[in-house]
CHARMM-style PDB file with segment names, atoms N, HN, CA, C and O in Angstrom:
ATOM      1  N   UNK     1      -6.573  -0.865   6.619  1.00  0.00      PROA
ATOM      2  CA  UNK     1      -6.088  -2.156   6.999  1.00  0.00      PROA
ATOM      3  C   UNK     1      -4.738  -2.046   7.703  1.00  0.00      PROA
ATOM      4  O   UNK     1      -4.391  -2.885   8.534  1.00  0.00      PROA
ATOM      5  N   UNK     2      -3.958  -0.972   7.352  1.00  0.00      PROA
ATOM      6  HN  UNK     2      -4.240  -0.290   6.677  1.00  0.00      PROA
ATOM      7  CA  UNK     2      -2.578  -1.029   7.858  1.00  0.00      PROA
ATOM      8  C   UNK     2      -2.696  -0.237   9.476  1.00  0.00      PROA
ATOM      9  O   UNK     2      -2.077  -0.726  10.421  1.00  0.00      PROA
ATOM     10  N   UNK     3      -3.305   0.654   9.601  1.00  0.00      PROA
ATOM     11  HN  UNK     3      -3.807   1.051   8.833  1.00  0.00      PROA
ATOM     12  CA  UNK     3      -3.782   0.707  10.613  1.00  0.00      PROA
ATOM     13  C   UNK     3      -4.544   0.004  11.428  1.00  0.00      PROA
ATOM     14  O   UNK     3      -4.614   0.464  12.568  1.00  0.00      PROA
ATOM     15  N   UNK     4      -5.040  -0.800  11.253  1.00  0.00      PROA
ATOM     16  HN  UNK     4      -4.984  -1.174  10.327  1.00  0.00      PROA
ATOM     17  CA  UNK     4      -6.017  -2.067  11.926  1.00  0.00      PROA
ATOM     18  C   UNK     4      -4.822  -2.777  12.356  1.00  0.00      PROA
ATOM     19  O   UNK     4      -4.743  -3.026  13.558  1.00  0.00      PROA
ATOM     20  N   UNK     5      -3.640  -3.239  11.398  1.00  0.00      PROA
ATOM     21  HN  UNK     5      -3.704  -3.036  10.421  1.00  0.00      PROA
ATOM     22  CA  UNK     5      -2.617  -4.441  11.579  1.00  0.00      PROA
ATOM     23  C   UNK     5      -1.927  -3.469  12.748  1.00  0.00      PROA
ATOM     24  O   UNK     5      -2.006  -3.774  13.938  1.00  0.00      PROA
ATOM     25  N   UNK     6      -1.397  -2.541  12.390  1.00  0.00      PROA
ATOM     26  HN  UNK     6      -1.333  -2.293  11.423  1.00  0.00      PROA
ATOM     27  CA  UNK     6      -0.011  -1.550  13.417  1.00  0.00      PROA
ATOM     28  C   UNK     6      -0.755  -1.604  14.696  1.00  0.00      PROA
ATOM     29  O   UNK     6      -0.262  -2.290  15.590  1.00  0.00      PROA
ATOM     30  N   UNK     7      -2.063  -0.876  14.955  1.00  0.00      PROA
ATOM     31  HN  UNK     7      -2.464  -0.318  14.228  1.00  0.00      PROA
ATOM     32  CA  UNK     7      -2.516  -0.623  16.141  1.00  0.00      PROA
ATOM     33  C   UNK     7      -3.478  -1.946  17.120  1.00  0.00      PROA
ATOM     34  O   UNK     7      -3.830  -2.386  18.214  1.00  0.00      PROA
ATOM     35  N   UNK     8      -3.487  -2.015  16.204  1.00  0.00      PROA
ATOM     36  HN  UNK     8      -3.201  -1.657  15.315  1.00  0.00      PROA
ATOM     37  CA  UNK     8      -4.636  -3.448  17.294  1.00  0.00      PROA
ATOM     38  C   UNK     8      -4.181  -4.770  17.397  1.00  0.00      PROA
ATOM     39  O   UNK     8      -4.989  -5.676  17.190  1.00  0.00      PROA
ATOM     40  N   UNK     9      -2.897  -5.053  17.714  1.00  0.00      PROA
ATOM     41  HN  UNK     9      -2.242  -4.317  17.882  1.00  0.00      PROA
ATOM     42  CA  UNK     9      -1.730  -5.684  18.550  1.00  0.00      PROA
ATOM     43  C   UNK     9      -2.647  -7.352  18.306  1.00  0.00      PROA
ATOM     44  O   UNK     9      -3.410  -7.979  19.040  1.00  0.00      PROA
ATOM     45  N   UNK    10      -2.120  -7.601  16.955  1.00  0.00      PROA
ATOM     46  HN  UNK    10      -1.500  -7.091  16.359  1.00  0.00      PROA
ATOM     47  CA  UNK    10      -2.579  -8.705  16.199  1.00  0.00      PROA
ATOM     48  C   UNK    10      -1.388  -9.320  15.626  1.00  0.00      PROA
ATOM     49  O   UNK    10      -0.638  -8.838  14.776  1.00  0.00      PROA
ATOM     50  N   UNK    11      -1.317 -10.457  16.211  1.00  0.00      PROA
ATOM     51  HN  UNK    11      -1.926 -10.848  16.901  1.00  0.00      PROA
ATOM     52  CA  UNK    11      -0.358 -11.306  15.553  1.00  0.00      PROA
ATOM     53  C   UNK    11      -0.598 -11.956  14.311  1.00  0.00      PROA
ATOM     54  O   UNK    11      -1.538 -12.730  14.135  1.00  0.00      PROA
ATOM     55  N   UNK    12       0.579 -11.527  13.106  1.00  0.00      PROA
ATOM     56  HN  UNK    12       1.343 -10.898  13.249  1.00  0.00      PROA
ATOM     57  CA  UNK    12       0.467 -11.893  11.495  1.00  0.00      PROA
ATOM     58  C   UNK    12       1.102 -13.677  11.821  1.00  0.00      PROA
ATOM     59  O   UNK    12       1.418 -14.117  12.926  1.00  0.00      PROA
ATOM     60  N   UNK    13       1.138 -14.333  10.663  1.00  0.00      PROA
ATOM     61  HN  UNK    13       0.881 -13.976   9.766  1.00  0.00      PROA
ATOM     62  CA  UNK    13       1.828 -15.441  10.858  1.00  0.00      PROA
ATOM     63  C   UNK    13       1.627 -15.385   8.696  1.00  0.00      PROA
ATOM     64  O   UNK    13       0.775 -14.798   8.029  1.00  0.00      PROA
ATOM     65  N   UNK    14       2.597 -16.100   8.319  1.00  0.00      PROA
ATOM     66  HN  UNK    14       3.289 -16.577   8.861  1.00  0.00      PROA
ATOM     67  CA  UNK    14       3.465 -16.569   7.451  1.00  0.00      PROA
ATOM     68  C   UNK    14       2.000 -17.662   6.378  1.00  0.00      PROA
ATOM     69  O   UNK    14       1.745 -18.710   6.971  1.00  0.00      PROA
ATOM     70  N   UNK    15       1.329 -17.512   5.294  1.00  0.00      PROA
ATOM     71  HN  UNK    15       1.537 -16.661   4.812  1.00  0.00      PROA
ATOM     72  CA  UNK    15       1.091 -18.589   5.017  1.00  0.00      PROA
ATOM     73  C   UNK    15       1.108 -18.694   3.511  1.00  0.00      PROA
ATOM     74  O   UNK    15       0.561 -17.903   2.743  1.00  0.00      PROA
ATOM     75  N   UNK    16       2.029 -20.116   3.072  1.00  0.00      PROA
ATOM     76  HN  UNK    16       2.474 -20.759   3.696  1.00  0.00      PROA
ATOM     77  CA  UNK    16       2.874 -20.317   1.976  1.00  0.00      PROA
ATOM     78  C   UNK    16       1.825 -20.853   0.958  1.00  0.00      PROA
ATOM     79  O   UNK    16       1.939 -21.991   0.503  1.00  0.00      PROA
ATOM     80  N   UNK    17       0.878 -20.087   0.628  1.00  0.00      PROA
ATOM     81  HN  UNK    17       0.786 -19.163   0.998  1.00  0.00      PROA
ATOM     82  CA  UNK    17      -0.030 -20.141  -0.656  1.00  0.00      PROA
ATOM     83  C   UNK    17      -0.932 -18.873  -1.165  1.00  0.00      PROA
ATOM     84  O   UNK    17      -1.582 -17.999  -0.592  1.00  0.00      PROA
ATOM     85  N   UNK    18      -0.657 -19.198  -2.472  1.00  0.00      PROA
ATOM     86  HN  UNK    18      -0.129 -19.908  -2.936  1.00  0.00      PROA
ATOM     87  CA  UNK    18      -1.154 -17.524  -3.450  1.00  0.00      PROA
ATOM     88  C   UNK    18      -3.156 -17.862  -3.508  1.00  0.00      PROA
ATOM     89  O   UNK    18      -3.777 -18.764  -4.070  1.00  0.00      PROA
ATOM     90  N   UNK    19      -3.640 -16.697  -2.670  1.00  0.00      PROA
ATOM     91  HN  UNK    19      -3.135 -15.964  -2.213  1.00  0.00      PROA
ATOM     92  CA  UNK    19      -4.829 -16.644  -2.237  1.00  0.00      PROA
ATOM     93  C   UNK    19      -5.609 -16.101  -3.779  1.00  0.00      PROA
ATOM     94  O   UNK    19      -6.539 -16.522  -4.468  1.00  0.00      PROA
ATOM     95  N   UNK    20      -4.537 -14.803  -3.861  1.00  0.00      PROA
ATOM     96  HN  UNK    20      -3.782 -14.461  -3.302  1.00  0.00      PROA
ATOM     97  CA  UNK    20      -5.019 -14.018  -5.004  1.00  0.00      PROA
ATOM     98  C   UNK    20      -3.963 -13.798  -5.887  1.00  0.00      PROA
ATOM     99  O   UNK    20      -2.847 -13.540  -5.437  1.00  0.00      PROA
ATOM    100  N   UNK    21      -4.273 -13.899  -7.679  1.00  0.00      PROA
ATOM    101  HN  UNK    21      -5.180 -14.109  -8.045  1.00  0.00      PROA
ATOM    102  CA  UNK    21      -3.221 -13.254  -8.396  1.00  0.00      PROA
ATOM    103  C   UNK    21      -3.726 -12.265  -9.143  1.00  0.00      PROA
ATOM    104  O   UNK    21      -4.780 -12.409  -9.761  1.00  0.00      PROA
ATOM    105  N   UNK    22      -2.991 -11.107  -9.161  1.00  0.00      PROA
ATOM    106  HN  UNK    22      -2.134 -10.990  -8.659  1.00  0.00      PROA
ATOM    107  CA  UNK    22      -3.449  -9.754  -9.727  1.00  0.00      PROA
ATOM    108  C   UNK    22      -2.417  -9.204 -10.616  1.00  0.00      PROA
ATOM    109  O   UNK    22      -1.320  -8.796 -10.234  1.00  0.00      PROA
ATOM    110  N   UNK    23      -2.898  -9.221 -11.987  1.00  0.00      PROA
ATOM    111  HN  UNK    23      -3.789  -9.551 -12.297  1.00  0.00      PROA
ATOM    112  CA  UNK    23      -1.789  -8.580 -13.094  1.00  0.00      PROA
ATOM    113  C   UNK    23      -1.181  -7.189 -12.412  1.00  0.00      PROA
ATOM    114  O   UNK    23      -1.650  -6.559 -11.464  1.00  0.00      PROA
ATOM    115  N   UNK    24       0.187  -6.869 -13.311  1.00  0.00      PROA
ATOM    116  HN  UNK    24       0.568  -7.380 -14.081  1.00  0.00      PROA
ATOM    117  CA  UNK    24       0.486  -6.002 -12.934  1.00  0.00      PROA
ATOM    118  C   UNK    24      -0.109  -4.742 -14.040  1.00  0.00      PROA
ATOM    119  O   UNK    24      -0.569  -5.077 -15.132  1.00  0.00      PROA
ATOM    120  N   UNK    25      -0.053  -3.533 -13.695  1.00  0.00      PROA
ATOM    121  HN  UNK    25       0.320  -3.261 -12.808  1.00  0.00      PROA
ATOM    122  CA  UNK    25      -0.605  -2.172 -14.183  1.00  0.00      PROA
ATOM    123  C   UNK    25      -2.219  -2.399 -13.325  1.00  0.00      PROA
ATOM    124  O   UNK    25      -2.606  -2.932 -12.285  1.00  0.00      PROA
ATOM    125  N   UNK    26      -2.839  -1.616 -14.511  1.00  0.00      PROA
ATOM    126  HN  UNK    26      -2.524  -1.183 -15.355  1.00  0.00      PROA
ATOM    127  CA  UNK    26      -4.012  -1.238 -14.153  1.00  0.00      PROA
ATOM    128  C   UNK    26      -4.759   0.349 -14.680  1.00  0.00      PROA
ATOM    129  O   UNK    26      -4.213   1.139 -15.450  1.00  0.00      PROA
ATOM    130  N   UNK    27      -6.003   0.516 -14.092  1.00  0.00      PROA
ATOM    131  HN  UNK    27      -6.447  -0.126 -13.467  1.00  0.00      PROA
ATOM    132  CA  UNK    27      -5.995   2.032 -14.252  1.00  0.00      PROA
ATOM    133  C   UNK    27      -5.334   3.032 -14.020  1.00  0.00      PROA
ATOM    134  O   UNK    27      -4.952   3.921 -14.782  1.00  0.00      PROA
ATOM    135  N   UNK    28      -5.131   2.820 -12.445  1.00  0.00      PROA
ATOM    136  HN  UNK    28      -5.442   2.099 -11.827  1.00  0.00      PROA
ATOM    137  CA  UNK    28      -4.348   3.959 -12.041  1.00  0.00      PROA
ATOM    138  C   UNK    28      -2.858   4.037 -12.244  1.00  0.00      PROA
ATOM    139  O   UNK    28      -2.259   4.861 -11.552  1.00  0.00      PROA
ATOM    140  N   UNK    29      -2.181   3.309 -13.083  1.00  0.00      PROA
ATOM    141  HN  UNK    29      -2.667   2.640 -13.645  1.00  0.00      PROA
ATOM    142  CA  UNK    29      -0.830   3.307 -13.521  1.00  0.00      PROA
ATOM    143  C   UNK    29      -0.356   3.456 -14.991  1.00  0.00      PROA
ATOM    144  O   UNK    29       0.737   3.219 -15.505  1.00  0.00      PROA
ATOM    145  N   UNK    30      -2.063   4.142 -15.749  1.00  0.00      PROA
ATOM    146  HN  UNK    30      -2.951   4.335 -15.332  1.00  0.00      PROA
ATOM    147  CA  UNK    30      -2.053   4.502 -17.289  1.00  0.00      PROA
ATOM    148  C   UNK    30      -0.889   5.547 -17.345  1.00  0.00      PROA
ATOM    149  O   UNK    30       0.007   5.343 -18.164  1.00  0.00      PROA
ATOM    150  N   UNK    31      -0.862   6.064 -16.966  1.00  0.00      PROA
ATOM    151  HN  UNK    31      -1.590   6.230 -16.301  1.00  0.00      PROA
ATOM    152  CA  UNK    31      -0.301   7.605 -17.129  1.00  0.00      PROA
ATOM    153  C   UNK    31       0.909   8.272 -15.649  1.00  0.00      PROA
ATOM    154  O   UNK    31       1.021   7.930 -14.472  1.00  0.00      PROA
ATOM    155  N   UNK    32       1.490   9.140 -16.353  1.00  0.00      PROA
ATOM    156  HN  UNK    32       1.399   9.417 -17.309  1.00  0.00      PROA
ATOM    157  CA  UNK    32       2.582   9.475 -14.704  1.00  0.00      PROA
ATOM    158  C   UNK    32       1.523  10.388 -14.389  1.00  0.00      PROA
ATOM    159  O   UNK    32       1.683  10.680 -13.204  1.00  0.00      PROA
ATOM    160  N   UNK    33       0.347  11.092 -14.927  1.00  0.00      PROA
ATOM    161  HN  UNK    33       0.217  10.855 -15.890  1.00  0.00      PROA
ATOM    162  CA  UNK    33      -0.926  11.947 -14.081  1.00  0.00      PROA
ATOM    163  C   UNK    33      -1.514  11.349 -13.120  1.00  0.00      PROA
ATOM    164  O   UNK    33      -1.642  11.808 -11.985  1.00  0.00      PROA
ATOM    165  N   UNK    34      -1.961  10.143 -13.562  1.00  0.00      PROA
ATOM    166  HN  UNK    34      -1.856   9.770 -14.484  1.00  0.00      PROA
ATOM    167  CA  UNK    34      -2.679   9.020 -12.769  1.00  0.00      PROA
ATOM    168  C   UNK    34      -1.578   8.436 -11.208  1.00  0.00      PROA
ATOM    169  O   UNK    34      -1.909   8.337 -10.026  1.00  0.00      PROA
ATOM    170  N   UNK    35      -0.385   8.186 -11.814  1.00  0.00      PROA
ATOM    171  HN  UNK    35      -0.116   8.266 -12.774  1.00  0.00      PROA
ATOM    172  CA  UNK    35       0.689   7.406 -11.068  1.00  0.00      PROA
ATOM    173  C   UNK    35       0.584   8.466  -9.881  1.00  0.00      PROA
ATOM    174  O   UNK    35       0.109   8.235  -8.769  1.00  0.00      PROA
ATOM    175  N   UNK    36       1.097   9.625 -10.313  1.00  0.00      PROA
ATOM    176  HN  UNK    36       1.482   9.813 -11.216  1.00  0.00      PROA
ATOM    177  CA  UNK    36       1.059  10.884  -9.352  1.00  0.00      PROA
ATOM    178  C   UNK    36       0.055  11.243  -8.141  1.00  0.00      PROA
ATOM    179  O   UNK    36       0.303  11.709  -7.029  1.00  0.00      PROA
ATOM    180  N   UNK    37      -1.218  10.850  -8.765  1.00  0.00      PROA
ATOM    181  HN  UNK    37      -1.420  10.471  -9.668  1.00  0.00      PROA
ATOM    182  CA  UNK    37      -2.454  11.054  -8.102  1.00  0.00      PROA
ATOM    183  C   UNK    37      -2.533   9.975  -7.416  1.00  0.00      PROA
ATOM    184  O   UNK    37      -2.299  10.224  -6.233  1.00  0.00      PROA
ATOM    185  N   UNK    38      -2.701   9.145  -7.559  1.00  0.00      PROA
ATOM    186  HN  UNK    38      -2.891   8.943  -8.519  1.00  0.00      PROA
ATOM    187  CA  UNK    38      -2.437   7.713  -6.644  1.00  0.00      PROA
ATOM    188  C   UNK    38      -1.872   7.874  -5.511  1.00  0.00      PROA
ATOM    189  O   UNK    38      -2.427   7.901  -4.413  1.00  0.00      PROA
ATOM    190  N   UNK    39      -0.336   8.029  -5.837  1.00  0.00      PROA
ATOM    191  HN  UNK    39       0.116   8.007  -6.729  1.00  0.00      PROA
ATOM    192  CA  UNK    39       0.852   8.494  -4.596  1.00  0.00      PROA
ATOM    193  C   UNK    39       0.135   9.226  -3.723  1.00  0.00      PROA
ATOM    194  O   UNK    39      -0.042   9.255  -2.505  1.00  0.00      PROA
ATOM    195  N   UNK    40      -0.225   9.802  -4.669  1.00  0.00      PROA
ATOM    196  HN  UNK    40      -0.082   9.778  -5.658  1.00  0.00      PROA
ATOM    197  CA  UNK    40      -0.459  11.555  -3.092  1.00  0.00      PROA
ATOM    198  C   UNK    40      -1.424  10.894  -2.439  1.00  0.00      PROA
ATOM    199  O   UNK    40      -1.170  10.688  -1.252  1.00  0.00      PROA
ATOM    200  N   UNK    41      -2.815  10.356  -2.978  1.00  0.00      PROA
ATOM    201  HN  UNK    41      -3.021  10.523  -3.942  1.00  0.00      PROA
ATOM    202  CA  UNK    41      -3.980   9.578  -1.621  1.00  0.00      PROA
ATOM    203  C   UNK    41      -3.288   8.169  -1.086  1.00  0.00      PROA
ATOM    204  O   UNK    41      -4.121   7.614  -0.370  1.00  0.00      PROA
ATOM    205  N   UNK    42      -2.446   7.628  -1.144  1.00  0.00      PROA
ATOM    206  HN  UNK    42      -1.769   8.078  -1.726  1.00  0.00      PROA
ATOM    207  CA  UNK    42      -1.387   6.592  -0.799  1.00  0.00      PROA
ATOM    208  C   UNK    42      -1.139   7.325   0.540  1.00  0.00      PROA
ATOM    209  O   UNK    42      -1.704   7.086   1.607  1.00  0.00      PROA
ATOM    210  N   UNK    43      -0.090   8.365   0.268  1.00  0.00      PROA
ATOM    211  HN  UNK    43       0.369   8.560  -0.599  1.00  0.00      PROA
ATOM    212  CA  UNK    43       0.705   8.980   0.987  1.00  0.00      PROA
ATOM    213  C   UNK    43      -0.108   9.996   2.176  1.00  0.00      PROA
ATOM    214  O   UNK    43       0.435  10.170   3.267  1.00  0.00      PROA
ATOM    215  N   UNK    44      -1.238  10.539   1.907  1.00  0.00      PROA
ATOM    216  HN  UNK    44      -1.679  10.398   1.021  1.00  0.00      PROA
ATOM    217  CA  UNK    44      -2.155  11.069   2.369  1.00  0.00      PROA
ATOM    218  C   UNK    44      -2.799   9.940   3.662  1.00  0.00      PROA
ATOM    219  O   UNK    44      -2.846  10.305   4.837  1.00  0.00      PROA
ATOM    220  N   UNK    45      -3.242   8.615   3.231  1.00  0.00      PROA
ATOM    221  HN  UNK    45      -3.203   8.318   2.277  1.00  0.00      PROA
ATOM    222  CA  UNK    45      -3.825   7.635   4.180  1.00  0.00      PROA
ATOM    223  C   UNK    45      -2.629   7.362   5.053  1.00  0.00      PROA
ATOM    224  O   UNK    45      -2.660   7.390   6.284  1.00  0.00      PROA
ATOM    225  N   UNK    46      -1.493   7.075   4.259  1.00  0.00      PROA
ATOM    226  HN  UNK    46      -1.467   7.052   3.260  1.00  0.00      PROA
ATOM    227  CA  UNK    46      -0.393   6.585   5.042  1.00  0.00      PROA
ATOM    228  C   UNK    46      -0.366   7.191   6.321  1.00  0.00      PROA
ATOM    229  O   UNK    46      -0.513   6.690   7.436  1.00  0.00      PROA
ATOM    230  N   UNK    47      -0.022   9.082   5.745  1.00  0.00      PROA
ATOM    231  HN  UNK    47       0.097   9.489   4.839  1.00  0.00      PROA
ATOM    232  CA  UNK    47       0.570   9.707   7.130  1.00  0.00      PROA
ATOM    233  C   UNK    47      -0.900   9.838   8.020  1.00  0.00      PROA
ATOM    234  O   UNK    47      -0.808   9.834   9.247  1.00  0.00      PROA
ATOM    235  N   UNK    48      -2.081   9.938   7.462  1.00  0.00      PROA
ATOM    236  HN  UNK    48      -2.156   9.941   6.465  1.00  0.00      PROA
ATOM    237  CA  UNK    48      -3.562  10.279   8.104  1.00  0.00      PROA
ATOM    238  C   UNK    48      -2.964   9.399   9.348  1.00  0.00      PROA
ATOM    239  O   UNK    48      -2.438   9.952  10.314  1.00  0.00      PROA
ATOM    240  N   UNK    49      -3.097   7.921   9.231  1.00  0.00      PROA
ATOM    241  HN  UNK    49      -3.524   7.472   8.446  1.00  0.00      PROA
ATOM    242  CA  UNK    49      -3.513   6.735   9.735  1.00  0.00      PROA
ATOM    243  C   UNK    49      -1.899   6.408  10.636  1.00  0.00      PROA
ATOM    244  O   UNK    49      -1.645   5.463  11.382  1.00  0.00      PROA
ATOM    245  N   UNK    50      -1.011   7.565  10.229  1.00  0.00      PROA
ATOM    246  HN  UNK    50      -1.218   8.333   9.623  1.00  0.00      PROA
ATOM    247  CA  UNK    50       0.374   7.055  11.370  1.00  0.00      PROA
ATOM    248  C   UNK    50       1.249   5.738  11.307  1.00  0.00      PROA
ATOM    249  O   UNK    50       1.963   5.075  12.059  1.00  0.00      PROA
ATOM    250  N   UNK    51       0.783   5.721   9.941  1.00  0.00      PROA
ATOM    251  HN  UNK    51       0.203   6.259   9.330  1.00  0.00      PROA
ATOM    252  CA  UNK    51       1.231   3.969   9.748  1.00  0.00      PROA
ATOM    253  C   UNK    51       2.554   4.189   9.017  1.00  0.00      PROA
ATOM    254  O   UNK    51       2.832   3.262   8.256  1.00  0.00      PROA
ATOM    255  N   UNK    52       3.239   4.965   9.051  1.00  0.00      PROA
ATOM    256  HN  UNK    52       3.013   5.718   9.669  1.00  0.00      PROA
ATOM    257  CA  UNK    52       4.511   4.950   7.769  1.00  0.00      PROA
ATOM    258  C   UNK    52       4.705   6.712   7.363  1.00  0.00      PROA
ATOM    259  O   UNK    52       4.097   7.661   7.858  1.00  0.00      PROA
ATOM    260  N   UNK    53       5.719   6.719   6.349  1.00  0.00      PROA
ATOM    261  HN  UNK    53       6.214   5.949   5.947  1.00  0.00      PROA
ATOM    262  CA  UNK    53       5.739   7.816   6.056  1.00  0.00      PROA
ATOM    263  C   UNK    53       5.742   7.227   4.412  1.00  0.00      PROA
ATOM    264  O   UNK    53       5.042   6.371   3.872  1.00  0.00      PROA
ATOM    265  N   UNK    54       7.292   8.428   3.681  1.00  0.00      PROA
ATOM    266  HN  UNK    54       7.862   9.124   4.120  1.00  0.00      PROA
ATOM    267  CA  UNK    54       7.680   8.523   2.364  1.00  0.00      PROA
ATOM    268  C   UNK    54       8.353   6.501   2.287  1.00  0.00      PROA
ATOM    269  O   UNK    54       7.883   5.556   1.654  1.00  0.00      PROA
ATOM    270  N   UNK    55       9.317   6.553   3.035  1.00  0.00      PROA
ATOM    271  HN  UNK    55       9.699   7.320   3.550  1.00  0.00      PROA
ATOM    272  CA  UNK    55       9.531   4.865   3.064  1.00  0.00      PROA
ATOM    273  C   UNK    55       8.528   3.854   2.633  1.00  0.00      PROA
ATOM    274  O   UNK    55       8.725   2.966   1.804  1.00  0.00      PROA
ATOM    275  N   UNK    56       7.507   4.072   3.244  1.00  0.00      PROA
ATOM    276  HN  UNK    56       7.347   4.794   3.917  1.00  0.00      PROA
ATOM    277  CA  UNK    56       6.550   3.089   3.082  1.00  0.00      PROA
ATOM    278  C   UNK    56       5.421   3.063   1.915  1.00  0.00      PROA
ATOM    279  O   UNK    56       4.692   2.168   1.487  1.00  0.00      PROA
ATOM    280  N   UNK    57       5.636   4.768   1.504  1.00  0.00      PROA
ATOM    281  HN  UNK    57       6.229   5.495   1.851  1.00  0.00      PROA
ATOM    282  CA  UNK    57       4.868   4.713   0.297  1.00  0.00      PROA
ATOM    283  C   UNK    57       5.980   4.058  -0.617  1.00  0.00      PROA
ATOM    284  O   UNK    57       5.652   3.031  -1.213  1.00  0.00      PROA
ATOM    285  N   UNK    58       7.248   4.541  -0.787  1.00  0.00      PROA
ATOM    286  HN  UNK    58       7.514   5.374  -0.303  1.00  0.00      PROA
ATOM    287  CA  UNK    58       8.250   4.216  -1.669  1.00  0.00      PROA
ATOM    288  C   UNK    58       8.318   2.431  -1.545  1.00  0.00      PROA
ATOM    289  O   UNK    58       8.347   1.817  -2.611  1.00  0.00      PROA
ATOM    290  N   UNK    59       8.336   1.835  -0.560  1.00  0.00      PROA
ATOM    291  HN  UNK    59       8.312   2.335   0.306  1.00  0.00      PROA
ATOM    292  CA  UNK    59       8.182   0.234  -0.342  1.00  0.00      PROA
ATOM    293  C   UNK    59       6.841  -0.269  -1.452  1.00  0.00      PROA
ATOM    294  O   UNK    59       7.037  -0.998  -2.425  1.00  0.00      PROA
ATOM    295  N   UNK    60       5.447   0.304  -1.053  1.00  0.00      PROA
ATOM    296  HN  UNK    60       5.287   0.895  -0.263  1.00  0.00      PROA
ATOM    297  CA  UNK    60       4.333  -0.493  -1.850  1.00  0.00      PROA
ATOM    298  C   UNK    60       4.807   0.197  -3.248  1.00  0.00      PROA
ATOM    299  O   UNK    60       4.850  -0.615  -4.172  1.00  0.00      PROA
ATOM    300  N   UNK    61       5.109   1.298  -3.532  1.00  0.00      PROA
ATOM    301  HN  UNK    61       5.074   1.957  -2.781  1.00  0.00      PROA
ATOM    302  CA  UNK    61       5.597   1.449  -5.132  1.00  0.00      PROA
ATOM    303  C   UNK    61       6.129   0.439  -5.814  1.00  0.00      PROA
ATOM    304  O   UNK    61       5.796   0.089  -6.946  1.00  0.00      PROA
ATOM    305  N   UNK    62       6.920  -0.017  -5.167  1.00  0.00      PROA
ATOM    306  HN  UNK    62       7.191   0.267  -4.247  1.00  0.00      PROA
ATOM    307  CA  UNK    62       8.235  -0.363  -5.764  1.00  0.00      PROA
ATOM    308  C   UNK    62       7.763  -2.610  -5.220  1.00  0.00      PROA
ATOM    309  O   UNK    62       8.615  -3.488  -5.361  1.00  0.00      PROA
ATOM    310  N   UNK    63       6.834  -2.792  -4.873  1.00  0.00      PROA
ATOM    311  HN  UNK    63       6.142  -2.079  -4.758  1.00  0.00      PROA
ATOM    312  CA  UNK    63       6.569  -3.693  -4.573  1.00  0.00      PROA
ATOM    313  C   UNK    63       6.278  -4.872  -5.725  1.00  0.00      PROA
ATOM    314  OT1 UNK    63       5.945  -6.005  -5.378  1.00  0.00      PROA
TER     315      UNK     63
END
């Protein structure tokens, strides 16, 4: 998706209502094994797809 948005010169626009609400954790945030493993295919699509680097994984972390 982040590659779809960066490269194919699509204008976002702003809209002020919650579509979806999603608790926070989950599976993949049981454990720092899990947390770890996550990152790396995060970080893996990120740089694949040219969309970001360490910043941008560190941004959705921390989101």
């Amino acid at each position: 998706m982040l590659r779809y948005l960066v490269r194919g010169q699509i204008r976002l626009a702003y809209v002020p209502q919650v579509f979806v609400k999603m608790r926070v954790g989950g599976e993949s945030n049981r454990s720092i094994r899990k947390i770890l493993r996550k990152s790396t295919e995060d970080y893996r699509a990120i740089r694949g797809n040219g969309v970001g680097g360490m910043g941008t994984l560190m941004a959705k972390n921390f989101s």
